[in-house]
DRENSESE-617232 format. One line per field, with one value per residue (C-alpha): x, y, z; residue number from 1. Coordinates in steps of 0.001 Angstrom, whole numbers, padded with zeros to 6 digits. Layout:
// DRENSESE-617232
x: (X / ...)
y: (Y / ...)
z: (Z / ...)
k: (NUM / ...)
//
This chain:
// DRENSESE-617232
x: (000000 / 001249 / -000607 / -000896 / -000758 / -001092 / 000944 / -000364 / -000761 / -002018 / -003019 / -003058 / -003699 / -001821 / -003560 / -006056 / -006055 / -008378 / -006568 / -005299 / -003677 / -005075 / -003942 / -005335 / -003749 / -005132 / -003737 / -002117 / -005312 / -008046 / -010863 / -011111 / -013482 / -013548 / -017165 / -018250 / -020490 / -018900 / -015870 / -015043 / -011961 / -011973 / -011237 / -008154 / -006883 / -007069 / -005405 / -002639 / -002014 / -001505 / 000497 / -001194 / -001862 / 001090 / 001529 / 001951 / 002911 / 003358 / 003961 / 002383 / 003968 / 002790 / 004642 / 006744 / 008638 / 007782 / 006166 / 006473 / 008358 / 007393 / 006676 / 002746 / 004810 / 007189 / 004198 / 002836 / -000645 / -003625 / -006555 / -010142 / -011835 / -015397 / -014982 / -013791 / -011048 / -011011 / -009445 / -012045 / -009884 / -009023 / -011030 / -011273 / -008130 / -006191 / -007458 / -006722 / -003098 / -001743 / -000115 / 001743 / 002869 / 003772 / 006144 / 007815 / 006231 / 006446 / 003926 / 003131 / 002898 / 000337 / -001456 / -001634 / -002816 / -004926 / -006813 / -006955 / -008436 / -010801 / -011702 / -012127 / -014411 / -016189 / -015323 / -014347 / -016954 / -016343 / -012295 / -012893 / -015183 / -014779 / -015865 / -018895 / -020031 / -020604 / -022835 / -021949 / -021553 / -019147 / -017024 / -016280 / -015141 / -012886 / -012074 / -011606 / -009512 / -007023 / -006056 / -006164 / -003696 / -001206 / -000957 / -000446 / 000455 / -003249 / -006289 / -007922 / -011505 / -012733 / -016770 / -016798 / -020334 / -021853 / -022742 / -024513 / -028104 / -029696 / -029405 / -025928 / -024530 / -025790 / -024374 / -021359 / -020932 / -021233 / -018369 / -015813 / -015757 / -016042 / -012682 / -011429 / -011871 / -010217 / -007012 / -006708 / -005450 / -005102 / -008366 / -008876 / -012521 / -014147 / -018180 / -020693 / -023022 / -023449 / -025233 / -022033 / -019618 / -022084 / -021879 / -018715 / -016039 / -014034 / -013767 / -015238 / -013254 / -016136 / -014664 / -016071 / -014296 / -010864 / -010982 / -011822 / -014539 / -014763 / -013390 / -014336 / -016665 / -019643 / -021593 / -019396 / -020363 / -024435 / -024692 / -022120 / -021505 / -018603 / -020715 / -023746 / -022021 / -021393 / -024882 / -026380 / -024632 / -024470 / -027943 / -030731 / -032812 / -030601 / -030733 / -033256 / -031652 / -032945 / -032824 / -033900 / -036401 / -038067 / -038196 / -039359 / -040735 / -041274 / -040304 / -036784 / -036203 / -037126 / -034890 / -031891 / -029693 / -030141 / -030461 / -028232 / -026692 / -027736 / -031571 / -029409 / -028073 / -028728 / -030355 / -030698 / -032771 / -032596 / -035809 / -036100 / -036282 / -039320 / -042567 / -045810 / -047930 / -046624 / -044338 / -042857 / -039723 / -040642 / -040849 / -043618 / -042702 / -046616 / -048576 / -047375 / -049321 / -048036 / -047226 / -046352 / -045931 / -043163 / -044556 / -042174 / -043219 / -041439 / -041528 / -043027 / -041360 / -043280 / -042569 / -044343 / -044073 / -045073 / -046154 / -042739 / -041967 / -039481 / -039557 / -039291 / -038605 / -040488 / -039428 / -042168 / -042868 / -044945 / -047658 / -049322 / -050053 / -053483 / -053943 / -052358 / -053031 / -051618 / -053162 / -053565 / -051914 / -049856 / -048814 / -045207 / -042531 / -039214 / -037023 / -034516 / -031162 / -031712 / -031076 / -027908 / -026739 / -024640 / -022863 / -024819 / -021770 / -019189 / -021162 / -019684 / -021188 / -021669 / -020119)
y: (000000 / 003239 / 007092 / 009156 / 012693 / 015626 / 018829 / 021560 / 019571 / 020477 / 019029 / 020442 / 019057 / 021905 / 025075 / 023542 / 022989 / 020963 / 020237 / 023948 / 023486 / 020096 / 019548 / 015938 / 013704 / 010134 / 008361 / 004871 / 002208 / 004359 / 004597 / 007776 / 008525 / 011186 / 011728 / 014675 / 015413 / 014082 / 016292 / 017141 / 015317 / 013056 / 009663 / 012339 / 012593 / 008549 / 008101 / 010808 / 008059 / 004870 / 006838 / 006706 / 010309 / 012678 / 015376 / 018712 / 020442 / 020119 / 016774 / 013534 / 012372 / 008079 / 006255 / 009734 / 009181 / 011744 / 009617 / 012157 / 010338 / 006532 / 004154 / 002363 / -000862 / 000969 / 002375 / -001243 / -000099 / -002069 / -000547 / -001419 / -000097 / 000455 / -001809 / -005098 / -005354 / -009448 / -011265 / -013241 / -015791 / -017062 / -018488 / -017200 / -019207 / -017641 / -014106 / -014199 / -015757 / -013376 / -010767 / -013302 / -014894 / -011989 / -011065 / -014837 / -016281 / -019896 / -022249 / -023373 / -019390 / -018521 / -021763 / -020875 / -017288 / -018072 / -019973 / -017375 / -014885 / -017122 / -017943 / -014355 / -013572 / -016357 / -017369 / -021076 / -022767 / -020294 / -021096 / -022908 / -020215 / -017779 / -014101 / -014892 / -017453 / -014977 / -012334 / -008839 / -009378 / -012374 / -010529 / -007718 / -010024 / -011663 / -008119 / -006911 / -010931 / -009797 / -006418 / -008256 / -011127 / -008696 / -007233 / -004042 / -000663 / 000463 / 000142 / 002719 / 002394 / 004138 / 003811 / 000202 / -000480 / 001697 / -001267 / -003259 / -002992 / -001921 / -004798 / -005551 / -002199 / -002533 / -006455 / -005262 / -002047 / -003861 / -006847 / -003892 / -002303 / -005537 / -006167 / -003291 / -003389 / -006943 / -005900 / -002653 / -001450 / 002114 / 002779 / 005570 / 005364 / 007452 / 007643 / 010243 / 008528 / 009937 / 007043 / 005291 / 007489 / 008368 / 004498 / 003433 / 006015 / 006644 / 010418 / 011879 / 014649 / 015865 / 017521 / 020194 / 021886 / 020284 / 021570 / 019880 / 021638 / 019715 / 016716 / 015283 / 012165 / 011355 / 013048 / 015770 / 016888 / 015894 / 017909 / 020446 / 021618 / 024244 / 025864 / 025440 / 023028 / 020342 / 021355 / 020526 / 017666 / 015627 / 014366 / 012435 / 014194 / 017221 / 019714 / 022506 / 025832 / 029768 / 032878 / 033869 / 036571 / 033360 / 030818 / 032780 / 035973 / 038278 / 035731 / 035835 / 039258 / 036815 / 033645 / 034701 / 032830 / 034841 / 038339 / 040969 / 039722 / 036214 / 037576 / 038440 / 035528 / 031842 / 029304 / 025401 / 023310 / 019509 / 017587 / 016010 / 019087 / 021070 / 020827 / 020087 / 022262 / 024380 / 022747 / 024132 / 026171 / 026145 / 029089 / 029455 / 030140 / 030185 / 027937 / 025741 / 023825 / 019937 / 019780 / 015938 / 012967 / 010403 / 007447 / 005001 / 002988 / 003786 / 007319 / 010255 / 012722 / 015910 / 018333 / 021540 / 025396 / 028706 / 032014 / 033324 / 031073 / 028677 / 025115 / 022819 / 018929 / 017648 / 014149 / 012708 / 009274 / 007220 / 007133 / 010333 / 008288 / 009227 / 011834 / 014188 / 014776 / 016551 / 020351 / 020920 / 024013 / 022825 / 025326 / 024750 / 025375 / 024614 / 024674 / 027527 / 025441 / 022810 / 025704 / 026162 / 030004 / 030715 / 034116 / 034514 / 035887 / 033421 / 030545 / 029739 / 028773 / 031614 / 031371)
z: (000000 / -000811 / -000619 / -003676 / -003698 / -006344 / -005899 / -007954 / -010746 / -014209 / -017292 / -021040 / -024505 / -026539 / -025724 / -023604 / -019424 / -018674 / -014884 / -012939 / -009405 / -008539 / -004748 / -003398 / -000880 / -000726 / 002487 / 002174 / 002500 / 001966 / -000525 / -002152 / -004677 / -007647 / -008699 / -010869 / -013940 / -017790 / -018517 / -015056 / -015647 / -013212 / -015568 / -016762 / -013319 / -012335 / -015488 / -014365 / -011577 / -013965 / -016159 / -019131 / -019447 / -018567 / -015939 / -017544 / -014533 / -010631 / -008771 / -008660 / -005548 / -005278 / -002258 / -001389 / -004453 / -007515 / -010503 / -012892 / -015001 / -013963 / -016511 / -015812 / -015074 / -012236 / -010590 / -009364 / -009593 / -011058 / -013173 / -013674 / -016696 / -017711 / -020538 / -018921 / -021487 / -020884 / -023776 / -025208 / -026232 / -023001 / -020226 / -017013 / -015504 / -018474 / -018150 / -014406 / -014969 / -017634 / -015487 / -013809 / -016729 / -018575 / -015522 / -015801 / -012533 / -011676 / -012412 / -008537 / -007725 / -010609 / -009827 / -005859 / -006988 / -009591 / -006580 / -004025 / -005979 / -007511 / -003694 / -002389 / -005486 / -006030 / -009495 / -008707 / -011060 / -013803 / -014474 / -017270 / -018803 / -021902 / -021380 / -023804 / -021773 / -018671 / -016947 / -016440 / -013093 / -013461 / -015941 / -013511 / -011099 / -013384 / -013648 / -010523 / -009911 / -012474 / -010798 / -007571 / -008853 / -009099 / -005547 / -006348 / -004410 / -005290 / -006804 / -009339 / -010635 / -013734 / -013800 / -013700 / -013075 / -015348 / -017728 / -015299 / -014785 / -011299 / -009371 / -010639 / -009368 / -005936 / -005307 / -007320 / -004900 / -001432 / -003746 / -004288 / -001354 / 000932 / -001352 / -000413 / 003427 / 003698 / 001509 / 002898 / -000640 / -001763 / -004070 / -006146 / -007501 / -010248 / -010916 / -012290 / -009754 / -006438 / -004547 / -006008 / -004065 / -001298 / -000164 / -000915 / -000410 / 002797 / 001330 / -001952 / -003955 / -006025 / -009003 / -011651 / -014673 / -013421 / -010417 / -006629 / -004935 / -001819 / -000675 / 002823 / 004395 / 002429 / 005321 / 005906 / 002208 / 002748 / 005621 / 005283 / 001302 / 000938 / -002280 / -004451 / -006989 / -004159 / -002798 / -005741 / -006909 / -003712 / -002481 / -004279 / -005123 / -004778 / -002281 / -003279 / -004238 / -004171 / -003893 / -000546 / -001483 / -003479 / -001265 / 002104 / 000791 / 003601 / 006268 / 005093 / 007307 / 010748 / 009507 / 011979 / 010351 / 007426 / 008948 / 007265 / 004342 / 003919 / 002684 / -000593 / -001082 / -002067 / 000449 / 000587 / 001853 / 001839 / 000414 / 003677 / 005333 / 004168 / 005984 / 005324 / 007652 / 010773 / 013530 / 016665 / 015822 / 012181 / 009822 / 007439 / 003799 / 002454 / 000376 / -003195 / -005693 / -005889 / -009611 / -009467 / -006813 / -007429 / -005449 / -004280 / -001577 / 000925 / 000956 / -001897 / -003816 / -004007 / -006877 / -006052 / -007354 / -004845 / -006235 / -006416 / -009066 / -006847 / -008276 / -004605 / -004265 / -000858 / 000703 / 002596 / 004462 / 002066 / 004748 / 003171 / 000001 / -000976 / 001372 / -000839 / -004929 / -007773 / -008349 / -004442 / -002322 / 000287 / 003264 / 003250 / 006385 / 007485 / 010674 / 010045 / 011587 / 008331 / 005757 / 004040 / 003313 / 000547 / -001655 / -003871 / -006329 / -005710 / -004577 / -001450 / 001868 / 004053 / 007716)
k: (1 / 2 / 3 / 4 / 5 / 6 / 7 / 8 / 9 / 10 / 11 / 12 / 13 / 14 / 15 / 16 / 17 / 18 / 19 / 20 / 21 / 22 / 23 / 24 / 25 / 26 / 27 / 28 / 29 / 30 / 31 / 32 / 33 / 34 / 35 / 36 / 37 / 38 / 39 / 40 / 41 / 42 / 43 / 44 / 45 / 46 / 47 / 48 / 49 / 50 / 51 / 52 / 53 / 54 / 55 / 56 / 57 / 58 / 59 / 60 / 61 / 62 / 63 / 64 / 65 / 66 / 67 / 68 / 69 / 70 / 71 / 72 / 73 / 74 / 75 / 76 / 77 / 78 / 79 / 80 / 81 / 82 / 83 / 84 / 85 / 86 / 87 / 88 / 89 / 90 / 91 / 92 / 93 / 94 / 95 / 96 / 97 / 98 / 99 / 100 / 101 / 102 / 103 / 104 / 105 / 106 / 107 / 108 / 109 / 110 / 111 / 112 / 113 / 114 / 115 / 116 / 117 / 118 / 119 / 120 / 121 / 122 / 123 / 124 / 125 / 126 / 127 / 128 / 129 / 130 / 131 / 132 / 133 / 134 / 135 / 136 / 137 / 138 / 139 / 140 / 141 / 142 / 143 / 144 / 145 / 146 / 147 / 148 / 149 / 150 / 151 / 152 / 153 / 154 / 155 / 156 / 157 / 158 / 159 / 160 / 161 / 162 / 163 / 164 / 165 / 166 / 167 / 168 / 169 / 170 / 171 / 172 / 173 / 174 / 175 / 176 / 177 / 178 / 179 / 180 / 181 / 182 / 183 / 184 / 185 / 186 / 187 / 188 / 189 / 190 / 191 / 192 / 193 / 194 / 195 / 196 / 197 / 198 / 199 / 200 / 201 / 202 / 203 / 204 / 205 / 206 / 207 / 208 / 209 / 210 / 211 / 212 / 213 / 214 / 215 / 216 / 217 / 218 / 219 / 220 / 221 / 222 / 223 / 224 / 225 / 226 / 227 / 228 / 229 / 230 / 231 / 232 / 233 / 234 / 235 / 236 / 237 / 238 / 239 / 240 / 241 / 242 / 243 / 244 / 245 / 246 / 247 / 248 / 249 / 250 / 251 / 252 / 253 / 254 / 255 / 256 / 257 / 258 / 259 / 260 / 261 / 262 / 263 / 264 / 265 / 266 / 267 / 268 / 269 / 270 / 271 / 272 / 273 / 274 / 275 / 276 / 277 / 278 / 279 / 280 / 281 / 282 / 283 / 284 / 285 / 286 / 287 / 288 / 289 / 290 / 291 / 292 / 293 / 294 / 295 / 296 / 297 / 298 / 299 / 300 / 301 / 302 / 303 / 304 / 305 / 306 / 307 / 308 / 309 / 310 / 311 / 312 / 313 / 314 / 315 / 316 / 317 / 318 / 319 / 320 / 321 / 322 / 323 / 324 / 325 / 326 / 327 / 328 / 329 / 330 / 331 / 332 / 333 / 334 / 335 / 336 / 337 / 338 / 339 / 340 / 341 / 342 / 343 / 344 / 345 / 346 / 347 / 348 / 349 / 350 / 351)
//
């Protein structure tokens, strides 16, 4: 296990940066995760750490030594891709051997190897197997068994369950980071998909434009966004976002949190958090119409638009289902010490 760390790195293609002043520091044995919307560069960045893209400028720092300059092969790091990239050729055994192979290791070692990792994942029965012949799910772990094989100073994911269907991704989740918690190996993981990093990383770097805008414990960032983008991005549905004249009209100037200069600004407020009704310690904001109801068993999502024009996502138990229908008003409230105040100019969280 080794840590990785960027020092005010950058990336260009010619003219273009698409990485400024990237500063991350991912300790030895823990599972970091880079999530962020398409073109973030996020994929660009994990590949900065296997070496197959270069460093333009600063310091990639893996194991305290500088990598700069490191050869993939010297950097004793295995890579999972979104593709599989198994050669269909071979069966499982062979697909799980080649790294060992290629690197001249003795028959009794690849055999002994071969066996472990088919142990730990499962893939006993399916040795004899071509890719053709398996599931999704079976050919990421013959996958994941090939980067494992290797024992390598760390682990880096680039979307790898983003061809398996819903089910997959969930069992294939809990298999990757159970994995991970048993070896104890350096992870780097990248996803566009939030519940992805929200359950499985020790820390998330969420990254936009090239650039990290927060990185801290999944709850850290729920409860505790540094600025809008991470405010918006992390959460399911996403937190609710507006300008504070919208969203409370006149009760905005008794909101102490937002007293002064916050009633200028932007304000969050999580799904979860607004109110149907009045409650003690709760602020009226006034009345909205329910514009749609997302049903899903256990709970409802309520899509609902006031008279200022603010657009509002509601999470409620699903006990109110058919108490409550589509074209009704709705008196709304919420308990000031769940909003989120932000600057409205630069975006970032207010003090």
């Amino acid at each position: 296990m080794r840590d990785i760390q960027f020092r005010d790195v950058a990336k260009s293609y010619g003219d273009v940066e698409v990485i400024s002043g990237l500063n991350l520091h991912v300790h030895e044995g823990e599972f970091m995760v880079l999530v962020g919307p398409s073109g973030c560069a996020k994929s660009t960045t994990l590949r900065m750490i296997a070496g197959l893209e270069s460093v333009t400028a600063g310091d990639l720092m893996i194991g305290g030594q500088r990598a700069n300059d490191l050869t993939p092969a010297e950097r004793n790091i295995s890579m999972v891709f979104q593709s599989y990239a198994l050669f269909p050729n071979m069966s499982v055994r062979e697909n799980l051997s080649f790294g060992l192979k290629v690197r001249k290791t003795d028959a009794a070692t690849v055999k002994s190897e071969v066996a472990r990792v088919a142990d730990t994942l499962g893939l006993g029965e399916l040795l004899g197997r071509k890719p053709r012949q398996l599931s999704g799910g079976q050919a990421q772990r013959v996958a994941l068994g090939r980067a494992m094989i290797r024992r390598p100073d760390a682990f880096l994911f680039d979307e790898p369950l983003s061809n398996l269907d819903a089910e997959l991704r969930v069992q294939m989740r809990g298999e990757i980071s159970e994995m991970q918690r048993q070896l104890k190996t350096t992870t780097v993981y990248v996803t566009h998909d939030q519940v992805e990093a929200m359950t499985m990383g020790d820390r998330i770097a969420v990254m936009n434009e090239g650039r990290i805008m927060q990185v801290g414990p999944p709850t850290e960032l729920y409860e505790r966004p540094e600025n809008t983008f991470v405010a918006g991005f992390i959460g399911s549905p996403r937190m609710n976002l507006f300008d504070a004249k919208d969203l409370l009209g006149d009760a905005a100037a008794t909101v102490d949190p937002l007293q002064g200069r916050a009633r200028r600004g932007t304000l969050g407020i999580r799904p979860e958090h607004l109110l149907i009704g009045r409650a003690e310690g709760a602020v009226g904001i006034g009345e909205a119409r329910v514009n749609r109801i997302e049903d899903l068993g256990h709970e409802a999502l309520l899509h609902l638009s006031n008279a200022r024009g603010s657009h509002l996502t509601l999470r409620a138990s699903g006990d109110i289902r058919g108490t409550i229908s589509a074209g009704e008003t709705l008196s709304l409230a919420l308990r000031p010490d769940r909003l989120h105040a932000f600057d409205s100019a630069t975006g970032e969280r207010l003090p």
